[in-house]
The first five atom37 places (N, CA, C, CB, O) and aatype in JSON, in Angstrom:
{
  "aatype": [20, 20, 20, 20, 20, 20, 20, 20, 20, 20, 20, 20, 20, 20, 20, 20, 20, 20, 20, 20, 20, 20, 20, 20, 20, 20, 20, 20, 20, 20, 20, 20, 20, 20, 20, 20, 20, 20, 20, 20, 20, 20, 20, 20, 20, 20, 20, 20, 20, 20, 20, 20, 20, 20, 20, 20, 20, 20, 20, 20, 20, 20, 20, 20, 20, 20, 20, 20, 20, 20, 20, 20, 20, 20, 20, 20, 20, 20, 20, 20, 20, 20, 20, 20, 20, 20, 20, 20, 20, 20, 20, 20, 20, 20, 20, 20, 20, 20, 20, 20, 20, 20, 20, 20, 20, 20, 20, 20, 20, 20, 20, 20, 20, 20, 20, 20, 20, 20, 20, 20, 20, 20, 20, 20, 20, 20, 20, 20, 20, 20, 20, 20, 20, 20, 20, 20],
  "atom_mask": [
    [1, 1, 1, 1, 1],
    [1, 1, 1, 1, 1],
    [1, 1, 1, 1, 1],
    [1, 1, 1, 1, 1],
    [1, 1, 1, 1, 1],
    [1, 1, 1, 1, 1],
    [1, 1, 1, 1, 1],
    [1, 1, 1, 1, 1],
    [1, 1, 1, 1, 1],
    [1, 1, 1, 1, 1],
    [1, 1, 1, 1, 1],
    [1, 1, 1, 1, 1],
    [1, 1, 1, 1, 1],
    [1, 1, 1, 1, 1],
    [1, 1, 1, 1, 1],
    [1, 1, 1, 1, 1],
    [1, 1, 1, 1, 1],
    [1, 1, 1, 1, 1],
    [1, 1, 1, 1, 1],
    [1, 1, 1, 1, 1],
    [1, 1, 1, 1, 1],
    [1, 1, 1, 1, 1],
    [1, 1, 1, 1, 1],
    [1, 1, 1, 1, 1],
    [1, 1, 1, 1, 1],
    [1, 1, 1, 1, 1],
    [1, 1, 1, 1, 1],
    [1, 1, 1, 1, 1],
    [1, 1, 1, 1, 1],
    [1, 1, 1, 1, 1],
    [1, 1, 1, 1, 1],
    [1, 1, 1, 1, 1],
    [1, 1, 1, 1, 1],
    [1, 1, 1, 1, 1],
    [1, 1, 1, 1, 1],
    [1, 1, 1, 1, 1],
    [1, 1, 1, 1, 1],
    [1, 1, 1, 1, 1],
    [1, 1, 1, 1, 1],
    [1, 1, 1, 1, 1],
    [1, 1, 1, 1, 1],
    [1, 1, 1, 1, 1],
    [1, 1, 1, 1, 1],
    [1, 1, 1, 1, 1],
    [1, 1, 1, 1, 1],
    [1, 1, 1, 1, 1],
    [1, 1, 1, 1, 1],
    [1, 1, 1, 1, 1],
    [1, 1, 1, 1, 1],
    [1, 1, 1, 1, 1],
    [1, 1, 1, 1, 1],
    [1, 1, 1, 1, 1],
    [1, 1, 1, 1, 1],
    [1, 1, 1, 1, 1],
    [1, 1, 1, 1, 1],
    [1, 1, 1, 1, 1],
    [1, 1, 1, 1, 1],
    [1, 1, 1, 1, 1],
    [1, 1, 1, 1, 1],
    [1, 1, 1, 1, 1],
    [1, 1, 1, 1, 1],
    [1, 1, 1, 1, 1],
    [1, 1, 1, 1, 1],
    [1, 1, 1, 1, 1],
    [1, 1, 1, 1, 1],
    [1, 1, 1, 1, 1],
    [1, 1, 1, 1, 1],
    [1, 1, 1, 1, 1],
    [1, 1, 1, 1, 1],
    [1, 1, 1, 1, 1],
    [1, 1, 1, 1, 1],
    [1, 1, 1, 1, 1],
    [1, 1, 1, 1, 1],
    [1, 1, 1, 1, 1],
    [1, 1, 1, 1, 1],
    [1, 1, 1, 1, 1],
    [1, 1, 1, 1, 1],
    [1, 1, 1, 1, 1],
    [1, 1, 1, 1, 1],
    [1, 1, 1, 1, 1],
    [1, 1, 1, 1, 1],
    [1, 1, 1, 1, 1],
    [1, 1, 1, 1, 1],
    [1, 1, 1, 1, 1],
    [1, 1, 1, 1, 1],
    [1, 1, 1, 1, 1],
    [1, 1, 1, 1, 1],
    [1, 1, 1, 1, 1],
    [1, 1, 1, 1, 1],
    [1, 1, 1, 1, 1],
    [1, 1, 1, 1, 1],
    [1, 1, 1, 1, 1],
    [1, 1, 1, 1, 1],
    [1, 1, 1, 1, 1],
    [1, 1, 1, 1, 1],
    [1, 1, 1, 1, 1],
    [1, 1, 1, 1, 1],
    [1, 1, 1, 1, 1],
    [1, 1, 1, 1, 1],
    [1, 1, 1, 1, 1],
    [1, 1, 1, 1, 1],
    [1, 1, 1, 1, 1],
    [1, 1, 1, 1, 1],
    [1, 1, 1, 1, 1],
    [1, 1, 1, 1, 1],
    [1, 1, 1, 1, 1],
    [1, 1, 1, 1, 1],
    [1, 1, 1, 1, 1],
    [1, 1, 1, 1, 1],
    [1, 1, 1, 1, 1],
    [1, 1, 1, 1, 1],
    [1, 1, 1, 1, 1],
    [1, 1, 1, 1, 1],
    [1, 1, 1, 1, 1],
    [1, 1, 1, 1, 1],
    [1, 1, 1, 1, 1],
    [1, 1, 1, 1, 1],
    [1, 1, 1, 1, 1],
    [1, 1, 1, 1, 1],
    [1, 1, 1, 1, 1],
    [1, 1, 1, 1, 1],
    [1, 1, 1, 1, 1],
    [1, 1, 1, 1, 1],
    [1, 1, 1, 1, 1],
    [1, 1, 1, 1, 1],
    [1, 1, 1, 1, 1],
    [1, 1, 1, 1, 1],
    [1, 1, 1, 1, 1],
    [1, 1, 1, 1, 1],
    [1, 1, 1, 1, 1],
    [1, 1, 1, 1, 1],
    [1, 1, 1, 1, 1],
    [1, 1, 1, 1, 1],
    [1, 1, 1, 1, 1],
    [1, 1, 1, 1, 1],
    [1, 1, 1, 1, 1]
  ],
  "atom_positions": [
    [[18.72, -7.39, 17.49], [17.4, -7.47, 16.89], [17.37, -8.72, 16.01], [17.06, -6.17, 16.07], [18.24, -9.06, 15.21]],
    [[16.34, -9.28, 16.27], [16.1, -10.79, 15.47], [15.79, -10.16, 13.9], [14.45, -11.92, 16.24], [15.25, -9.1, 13.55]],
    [[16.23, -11.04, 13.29], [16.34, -11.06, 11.5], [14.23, -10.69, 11.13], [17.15, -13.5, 10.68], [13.51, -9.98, 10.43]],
    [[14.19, -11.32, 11.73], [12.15, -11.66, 11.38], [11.76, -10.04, 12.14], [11.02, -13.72, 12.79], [10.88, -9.4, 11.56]],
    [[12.35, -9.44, 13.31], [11.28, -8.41, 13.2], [12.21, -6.84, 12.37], [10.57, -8.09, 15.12], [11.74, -5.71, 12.26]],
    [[13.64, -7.35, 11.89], [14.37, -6.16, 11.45], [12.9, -6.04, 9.98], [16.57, -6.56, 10.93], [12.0, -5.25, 9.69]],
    [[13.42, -7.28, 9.49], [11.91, -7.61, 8.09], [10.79, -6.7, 8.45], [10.97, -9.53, 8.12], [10.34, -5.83, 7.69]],
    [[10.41, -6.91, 9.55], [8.74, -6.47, 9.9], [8.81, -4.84, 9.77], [8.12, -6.99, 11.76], [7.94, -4.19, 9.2]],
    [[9.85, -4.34, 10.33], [9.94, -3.36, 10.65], [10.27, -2.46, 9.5], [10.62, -3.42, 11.6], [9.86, -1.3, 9.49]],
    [[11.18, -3.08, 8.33], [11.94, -2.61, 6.65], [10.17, -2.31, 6.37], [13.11, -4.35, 5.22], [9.66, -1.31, 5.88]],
    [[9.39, -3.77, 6.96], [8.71, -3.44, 5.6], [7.59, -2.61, 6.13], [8.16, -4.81, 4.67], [6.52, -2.71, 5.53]],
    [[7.67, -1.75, 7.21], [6.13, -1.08, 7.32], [6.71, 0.07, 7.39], [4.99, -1.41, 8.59], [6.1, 0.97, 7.95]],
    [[8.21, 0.36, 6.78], [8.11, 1.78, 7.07], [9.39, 2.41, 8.49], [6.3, 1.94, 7.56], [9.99, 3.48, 8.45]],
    [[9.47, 1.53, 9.42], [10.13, 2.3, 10.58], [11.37, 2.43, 10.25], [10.06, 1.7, 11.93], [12.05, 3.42, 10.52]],
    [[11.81, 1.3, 9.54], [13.65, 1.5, 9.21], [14.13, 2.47, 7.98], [14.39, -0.13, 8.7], [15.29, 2.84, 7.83]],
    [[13.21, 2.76, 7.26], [13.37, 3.8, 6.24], [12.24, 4.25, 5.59], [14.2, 3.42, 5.29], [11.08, 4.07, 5.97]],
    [[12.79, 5.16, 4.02], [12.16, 5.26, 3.03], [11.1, 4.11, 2.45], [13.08, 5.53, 2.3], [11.35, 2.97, 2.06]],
    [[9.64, 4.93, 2.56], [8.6, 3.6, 1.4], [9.26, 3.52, 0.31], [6.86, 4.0, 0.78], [9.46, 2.34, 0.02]],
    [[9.71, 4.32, -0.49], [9.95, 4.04, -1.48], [10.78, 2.77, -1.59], [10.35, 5.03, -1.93], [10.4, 1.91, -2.38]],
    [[11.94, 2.58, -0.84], [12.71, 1.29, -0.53], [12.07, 0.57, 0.42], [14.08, 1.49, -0.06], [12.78, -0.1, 1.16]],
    [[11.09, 0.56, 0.54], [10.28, -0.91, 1.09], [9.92, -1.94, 1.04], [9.64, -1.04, 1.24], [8.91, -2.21, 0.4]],
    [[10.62, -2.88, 1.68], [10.75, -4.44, 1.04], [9.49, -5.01, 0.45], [11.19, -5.53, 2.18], [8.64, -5.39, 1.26]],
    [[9.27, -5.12, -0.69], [8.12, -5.79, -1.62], [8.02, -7.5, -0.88], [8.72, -5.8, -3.64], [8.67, -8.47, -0.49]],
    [[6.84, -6.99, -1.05], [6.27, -8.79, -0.52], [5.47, -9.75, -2.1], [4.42, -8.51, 1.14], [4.27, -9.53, -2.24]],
    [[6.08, -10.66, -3.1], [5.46, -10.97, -3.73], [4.19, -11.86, -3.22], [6.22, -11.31, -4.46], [4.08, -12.44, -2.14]],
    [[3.31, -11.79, -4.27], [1.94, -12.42, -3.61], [1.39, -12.96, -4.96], [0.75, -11.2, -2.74], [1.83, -12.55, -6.03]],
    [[0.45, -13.86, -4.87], [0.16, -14.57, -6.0], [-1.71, -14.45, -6.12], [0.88, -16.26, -5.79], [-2.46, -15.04, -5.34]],
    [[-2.16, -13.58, -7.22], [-3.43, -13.56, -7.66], [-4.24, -14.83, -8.36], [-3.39, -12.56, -8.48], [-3.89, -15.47, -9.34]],
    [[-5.58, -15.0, -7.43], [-5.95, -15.73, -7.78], [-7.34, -15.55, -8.15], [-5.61, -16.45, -7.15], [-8.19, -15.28, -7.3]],
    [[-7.67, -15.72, -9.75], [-8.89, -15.34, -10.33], [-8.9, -13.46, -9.89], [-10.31, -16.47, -9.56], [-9.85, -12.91, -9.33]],
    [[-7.76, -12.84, -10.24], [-7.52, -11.37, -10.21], [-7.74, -10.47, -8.6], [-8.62, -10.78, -11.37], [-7.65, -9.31, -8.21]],
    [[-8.01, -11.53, -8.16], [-7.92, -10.75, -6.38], [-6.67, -11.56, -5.63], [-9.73, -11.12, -5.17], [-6.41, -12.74, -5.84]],
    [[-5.95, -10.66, -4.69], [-4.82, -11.05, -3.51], [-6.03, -11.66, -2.72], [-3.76, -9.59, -2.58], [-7.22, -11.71, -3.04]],
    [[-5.36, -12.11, -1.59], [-6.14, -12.91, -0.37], [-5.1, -12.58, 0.61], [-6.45, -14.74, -0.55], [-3.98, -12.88, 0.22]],
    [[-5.16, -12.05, 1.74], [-4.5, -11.98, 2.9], [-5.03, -12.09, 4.16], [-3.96, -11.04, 2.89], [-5.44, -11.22, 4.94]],
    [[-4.95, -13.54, 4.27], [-4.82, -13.66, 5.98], [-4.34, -12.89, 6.49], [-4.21, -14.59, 6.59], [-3.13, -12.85, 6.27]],
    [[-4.89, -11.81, 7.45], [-4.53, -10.59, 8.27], [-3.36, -11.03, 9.69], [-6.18, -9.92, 8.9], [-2.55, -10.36, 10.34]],
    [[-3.79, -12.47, 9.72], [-2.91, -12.92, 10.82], [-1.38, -13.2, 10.69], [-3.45, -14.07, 11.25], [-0.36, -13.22, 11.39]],
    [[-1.78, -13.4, 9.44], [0.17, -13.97, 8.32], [1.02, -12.51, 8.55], [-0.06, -14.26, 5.64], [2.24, -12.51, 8.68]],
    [[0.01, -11.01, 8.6], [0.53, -10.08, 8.06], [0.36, -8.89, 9.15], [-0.05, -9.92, 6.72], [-0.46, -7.99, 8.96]],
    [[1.41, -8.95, 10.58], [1.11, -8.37, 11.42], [1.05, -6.56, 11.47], [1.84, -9.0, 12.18], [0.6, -5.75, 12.28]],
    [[1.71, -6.46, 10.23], [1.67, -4.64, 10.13], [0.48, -4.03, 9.46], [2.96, -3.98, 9.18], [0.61, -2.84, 9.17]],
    [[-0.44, -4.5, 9.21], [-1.95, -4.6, 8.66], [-3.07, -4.56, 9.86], [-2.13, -6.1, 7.8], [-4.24, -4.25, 9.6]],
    [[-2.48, -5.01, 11.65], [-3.26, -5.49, 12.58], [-3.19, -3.67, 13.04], [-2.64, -6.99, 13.65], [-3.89, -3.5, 14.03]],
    [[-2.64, -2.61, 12.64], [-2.73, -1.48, 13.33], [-2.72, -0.05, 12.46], [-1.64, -1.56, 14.28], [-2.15, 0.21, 11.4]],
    [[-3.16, 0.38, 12.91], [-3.64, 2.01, 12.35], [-2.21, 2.75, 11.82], [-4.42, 3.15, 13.9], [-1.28, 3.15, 12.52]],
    [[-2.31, 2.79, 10.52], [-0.82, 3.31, 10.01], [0.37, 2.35, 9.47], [-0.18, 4.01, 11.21], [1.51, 2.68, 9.14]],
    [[-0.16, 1.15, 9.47], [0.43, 0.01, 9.17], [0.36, -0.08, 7.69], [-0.18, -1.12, 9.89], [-0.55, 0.58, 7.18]],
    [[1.37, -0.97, 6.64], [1.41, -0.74, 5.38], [1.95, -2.07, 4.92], [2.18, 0.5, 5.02], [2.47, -2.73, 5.81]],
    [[1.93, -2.7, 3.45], [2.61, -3.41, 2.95], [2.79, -3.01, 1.28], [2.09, -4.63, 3.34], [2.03, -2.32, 0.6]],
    [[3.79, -3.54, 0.95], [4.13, -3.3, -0.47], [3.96, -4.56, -1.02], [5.54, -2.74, -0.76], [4.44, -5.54, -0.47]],
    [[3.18, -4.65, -2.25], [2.87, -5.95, -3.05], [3.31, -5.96, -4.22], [1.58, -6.27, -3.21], [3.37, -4.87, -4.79]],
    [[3.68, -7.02, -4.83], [3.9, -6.98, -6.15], [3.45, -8.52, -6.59], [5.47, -6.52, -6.48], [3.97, -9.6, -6.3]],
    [[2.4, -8.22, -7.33], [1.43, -9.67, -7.5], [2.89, -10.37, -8.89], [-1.01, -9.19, -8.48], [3.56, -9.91, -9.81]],
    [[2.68, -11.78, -8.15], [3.75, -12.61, -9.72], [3.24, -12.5, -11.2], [3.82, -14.54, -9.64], [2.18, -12.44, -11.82]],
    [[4.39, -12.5, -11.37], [4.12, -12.4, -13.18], [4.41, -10.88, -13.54], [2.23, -12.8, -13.76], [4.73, -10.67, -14.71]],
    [[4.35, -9.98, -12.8], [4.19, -8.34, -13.2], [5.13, -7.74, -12.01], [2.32, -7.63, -13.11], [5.27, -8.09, -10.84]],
    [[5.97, -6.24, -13.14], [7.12, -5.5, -12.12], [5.92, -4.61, -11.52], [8.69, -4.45, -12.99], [6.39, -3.5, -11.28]],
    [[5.08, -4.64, -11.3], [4.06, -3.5, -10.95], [3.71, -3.78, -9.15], [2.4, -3.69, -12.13], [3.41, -4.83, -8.57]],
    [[3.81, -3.01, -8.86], [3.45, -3.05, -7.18], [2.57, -2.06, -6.58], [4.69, -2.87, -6.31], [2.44, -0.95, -7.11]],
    [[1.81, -2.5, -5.23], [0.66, -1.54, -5.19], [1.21, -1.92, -2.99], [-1.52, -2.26, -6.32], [1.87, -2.69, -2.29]],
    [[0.46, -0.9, -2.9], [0.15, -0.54, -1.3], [-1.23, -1.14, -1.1], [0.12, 1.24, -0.91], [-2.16, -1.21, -1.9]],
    [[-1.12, -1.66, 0.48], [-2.05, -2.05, 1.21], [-2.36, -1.12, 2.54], [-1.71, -3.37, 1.48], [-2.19, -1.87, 3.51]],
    [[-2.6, -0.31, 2.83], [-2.71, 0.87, 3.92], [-4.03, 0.29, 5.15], [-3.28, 2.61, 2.93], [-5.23, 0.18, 4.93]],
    [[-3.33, 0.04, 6.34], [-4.5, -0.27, 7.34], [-4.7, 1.18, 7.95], [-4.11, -1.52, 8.6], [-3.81, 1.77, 8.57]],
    [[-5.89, 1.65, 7.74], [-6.73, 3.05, 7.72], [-7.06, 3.77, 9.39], [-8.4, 2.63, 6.91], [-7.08, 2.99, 10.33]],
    [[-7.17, 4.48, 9.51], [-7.27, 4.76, 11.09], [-8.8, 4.32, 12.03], [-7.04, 6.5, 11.22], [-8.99, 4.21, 13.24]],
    [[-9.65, 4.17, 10.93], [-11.1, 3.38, 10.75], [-11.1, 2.34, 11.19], [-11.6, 3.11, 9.52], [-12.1, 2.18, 11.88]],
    [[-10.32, 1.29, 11.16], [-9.96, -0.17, 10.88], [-10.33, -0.74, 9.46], [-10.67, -1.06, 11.93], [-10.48, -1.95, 9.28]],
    [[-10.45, 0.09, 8.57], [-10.48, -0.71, 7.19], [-9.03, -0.78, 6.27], [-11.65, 0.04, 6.23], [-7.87, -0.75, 6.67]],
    [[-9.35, -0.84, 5.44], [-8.16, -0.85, 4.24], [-7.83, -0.36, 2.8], [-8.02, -1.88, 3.99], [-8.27, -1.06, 1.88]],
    [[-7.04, 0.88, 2.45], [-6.72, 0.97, 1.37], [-6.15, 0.52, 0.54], [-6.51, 1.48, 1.32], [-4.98, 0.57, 0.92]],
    [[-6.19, -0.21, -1.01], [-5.59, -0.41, -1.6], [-5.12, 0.07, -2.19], [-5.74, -0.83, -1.84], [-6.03, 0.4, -2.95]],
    [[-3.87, 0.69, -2.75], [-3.89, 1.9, -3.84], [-2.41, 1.87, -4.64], [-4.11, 3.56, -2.99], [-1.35, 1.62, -4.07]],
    [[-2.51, 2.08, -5.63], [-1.25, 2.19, -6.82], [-0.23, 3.45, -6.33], [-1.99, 2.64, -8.63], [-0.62, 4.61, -6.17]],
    [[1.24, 2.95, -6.13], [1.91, 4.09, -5.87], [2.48, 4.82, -7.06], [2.89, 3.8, -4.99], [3.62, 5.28, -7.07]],
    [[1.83, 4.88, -7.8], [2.37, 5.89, -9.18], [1.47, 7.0, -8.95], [2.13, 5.2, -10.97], [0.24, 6.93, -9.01]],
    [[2.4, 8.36, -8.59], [1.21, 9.54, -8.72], [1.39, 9.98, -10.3], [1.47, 11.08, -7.52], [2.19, 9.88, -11.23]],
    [[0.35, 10.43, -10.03], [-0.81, 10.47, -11.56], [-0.01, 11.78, -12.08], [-3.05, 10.84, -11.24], [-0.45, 12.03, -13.2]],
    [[1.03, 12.75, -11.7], [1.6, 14.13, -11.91], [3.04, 13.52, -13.31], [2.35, 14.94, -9.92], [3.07, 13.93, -14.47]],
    [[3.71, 12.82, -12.88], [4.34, 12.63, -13.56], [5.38, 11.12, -13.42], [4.75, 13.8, -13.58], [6.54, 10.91, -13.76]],
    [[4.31, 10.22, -12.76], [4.86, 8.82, -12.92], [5.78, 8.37, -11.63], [5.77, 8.77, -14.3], [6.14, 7.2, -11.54]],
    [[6.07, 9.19, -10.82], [7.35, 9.45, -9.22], [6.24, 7.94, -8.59], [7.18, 11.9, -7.69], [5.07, 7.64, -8.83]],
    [[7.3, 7.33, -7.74], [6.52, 6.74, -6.81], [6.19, 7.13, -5.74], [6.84, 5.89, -6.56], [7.14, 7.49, -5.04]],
    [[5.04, 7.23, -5.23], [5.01, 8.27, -3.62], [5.04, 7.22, -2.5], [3.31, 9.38, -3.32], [4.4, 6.19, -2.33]],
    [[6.35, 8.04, -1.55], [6.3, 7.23, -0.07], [5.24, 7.51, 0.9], [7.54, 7.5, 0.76], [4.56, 8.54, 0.9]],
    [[5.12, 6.39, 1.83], [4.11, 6.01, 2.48], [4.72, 7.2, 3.74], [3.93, 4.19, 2.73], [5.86, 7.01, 4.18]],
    [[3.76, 8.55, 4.31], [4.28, 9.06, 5.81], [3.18, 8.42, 6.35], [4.46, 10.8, 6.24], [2.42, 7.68, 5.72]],
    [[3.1, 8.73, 7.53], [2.18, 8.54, 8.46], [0.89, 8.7, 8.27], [2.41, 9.14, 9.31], [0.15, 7.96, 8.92]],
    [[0.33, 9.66, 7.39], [-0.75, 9.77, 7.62], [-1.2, 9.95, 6.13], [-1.0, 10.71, 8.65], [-2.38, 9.79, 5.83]],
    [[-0.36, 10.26, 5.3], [-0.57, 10.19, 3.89], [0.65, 9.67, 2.74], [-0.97, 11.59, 3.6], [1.74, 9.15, 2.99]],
    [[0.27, 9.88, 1.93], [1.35, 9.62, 0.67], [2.26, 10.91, 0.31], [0.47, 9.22, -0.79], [1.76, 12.03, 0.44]],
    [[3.55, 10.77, -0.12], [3.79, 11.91, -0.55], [5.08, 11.41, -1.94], [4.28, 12.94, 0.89], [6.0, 10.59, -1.85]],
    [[4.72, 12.16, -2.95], [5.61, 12.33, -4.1], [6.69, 12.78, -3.77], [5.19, 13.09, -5.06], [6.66, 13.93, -3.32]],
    [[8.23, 12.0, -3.87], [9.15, 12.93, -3.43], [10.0, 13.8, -4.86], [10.21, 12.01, -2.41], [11.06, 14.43, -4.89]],
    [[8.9, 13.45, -6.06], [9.76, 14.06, -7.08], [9.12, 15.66, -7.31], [9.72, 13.04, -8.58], [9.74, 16.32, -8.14]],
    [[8.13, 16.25, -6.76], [7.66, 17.24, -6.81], [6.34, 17.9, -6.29], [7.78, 17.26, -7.7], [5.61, 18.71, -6.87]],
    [[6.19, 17.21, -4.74], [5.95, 17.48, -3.97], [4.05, 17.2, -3.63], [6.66, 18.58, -4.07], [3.4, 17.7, -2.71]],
    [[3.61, 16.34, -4.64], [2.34, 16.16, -4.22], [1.56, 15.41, -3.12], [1.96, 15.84, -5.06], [2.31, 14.55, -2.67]],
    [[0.68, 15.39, -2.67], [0.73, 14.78, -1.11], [-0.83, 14.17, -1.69], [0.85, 16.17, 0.66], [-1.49, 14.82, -2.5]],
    [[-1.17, 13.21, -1.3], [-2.48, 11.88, -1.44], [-2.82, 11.81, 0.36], [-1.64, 9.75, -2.29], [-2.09, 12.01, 1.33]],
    [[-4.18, 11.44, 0.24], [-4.52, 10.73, 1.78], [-4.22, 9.13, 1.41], [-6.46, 10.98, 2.41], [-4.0, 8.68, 0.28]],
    [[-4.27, 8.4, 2.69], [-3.96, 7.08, 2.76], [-4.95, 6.46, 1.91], [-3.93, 6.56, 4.13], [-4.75, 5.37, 1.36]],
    [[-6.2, 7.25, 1.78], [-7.34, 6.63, 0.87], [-6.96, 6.68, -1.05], [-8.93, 7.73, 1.29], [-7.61, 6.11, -1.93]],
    [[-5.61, 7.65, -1.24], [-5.38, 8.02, -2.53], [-5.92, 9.14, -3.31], [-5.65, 7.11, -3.11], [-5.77, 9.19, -4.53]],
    [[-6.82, 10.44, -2.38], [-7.24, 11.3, -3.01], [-6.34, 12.0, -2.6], [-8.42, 11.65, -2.97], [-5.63, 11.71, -1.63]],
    [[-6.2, 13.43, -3.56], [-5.53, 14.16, -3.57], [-5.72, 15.38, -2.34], [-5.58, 14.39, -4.8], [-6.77, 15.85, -1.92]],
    [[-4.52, 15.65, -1.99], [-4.55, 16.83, -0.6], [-3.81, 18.11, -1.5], [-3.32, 16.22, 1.21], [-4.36, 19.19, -1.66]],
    [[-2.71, 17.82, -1.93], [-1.73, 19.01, -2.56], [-1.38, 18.66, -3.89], [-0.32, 19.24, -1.75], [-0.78, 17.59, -4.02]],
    [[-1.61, 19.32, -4.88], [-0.75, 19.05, -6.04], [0.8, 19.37, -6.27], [-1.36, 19.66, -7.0], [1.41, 19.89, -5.33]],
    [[1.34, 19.14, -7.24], [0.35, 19.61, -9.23], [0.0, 18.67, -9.12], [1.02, 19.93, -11.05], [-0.2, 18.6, -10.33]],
    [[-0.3, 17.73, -8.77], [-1.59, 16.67, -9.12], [-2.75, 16.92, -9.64], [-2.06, 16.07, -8.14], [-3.11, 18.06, -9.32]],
    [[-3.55, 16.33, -10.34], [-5.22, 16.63, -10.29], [-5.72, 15.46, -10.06], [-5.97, 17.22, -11.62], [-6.84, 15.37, -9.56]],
    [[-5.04, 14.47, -10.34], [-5.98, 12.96, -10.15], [-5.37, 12.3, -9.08], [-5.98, 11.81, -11.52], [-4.17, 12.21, -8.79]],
    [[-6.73, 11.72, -8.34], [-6.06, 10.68, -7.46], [-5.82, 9.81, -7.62], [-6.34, 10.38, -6.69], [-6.31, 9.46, -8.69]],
    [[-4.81, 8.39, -6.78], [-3.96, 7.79, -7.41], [-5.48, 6.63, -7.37], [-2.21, 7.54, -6.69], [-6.58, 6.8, -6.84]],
    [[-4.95, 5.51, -8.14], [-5.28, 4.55, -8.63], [-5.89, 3.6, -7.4], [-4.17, 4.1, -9.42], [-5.04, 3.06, -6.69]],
    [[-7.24, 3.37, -7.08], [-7.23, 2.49, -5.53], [-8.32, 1.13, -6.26], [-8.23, 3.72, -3.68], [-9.09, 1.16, -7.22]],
    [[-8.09, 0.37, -5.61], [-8.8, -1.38, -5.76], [-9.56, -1.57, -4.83], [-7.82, -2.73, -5.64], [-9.48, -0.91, -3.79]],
    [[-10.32, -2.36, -5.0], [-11.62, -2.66, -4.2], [-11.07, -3.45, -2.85], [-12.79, -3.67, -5.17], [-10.03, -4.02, -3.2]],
    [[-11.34, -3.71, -1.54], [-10.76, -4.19, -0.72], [-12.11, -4.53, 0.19], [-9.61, -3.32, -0.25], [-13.07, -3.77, 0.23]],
    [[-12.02, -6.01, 1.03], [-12.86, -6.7, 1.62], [-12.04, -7.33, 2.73], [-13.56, -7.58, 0.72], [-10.84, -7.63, 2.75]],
    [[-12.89, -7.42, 3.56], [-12.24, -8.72, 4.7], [-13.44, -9.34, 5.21], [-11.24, -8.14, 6.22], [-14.56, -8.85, 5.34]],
    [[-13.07, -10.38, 5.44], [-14.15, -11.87, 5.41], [-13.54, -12.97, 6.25], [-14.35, -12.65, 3.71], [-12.71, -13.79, 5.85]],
    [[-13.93, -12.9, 7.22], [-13.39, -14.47, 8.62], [-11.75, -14.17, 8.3], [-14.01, -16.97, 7.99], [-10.99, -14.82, 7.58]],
    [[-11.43, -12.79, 9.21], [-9.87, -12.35, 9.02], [-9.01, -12.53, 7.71], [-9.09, -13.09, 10.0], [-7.81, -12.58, 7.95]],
    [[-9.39, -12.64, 6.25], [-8.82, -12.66, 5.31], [-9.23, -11.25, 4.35], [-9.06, -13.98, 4.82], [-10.36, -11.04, 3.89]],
    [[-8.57, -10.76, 4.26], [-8.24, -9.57, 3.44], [-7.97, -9.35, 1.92], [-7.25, -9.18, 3.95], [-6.88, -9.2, 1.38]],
    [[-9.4, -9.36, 1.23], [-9.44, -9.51, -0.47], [-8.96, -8.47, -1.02], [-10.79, -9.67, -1.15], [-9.46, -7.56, -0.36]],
    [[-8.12, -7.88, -2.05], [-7.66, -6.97, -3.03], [-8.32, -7.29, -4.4], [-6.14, -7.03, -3.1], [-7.76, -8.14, -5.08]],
    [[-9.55, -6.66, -4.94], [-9.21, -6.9, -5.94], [-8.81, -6.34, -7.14], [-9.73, -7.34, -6.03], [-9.19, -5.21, -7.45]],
    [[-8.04, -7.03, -7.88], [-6.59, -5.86, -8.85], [-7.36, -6.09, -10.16], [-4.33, -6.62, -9.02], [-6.72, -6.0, -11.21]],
    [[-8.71, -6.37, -10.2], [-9.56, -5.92, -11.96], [-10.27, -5.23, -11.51], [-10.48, -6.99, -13.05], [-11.15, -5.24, -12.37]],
    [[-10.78, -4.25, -10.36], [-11.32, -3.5, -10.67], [-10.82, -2.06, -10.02], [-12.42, -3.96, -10.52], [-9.75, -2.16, -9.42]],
    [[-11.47, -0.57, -10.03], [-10.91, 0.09, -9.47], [-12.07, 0.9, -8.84], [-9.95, 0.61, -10.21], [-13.18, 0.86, -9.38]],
    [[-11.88, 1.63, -7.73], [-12.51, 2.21, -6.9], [-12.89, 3.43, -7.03], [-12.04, 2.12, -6.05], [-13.54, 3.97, -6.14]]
  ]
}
């Protein structure tokens, strides 16, 4: 297996745990990401994911391509007690005590009560806006 698709593959999920999912740093500009959808081939399909961590900050967020063809943005800190939740297939799940999110970030199962944290998201002539000042 070539080095470039073992990468592709760490980072959407097939070779393991989200939680250990290779972070992609990305650089905010005027408080929104920008992603060329073409740069970022695990984004081109239903169930596809990336892990971000904008520069300057240890803080990282999910990019979820939706079964719709749109896109979630959403904070992996569940709101129960701070756990990061891994990305399954079809939702999020807390592995510190068992709460489960849809890919959109609302809540399916607690002890949760709040859903997690999601950002506004756009795409415009194949580029894919996040933006991380506001919330959804």
């Amino acid at each position: 297996m070539r080095r470039r698709r073992f990468v592709q593959l760490a980072a959407t999920g097939v070779l393991g745990a989200c939680a250990s999912m290779l972070v992609t740093p990305v650089t905010p500009v005027d408080g929104r990401v920008r992603l060329p959808l073409r740069n970022y081939p695990e984004l081109n399909r239903p169930g596809g994911a990336l892990r971000l961590r904008p520069d300057g900050t240890d803080q990282t967020f999910y990019v979820l391509a939706l079964d719709d063809g749109t896109f979630a943005a959403v904070s992996p800190i569940c709101k129960h007690q701070g756990c990061t939740v891994d990305i399954a297939r079809d939702r999020l799940e807390c592995p510190c005590h068992g709460s489960m999110y849809s890919r959109e970030g609302s809540v399916l199962r607690g002890p949760t009560q709040a859903p997690l944290d999601r950002f506004p998201t756009s795409v415009t002539d194949g580029v894919l806006t996040v933006d991380l000042q506001s919330r959804v």
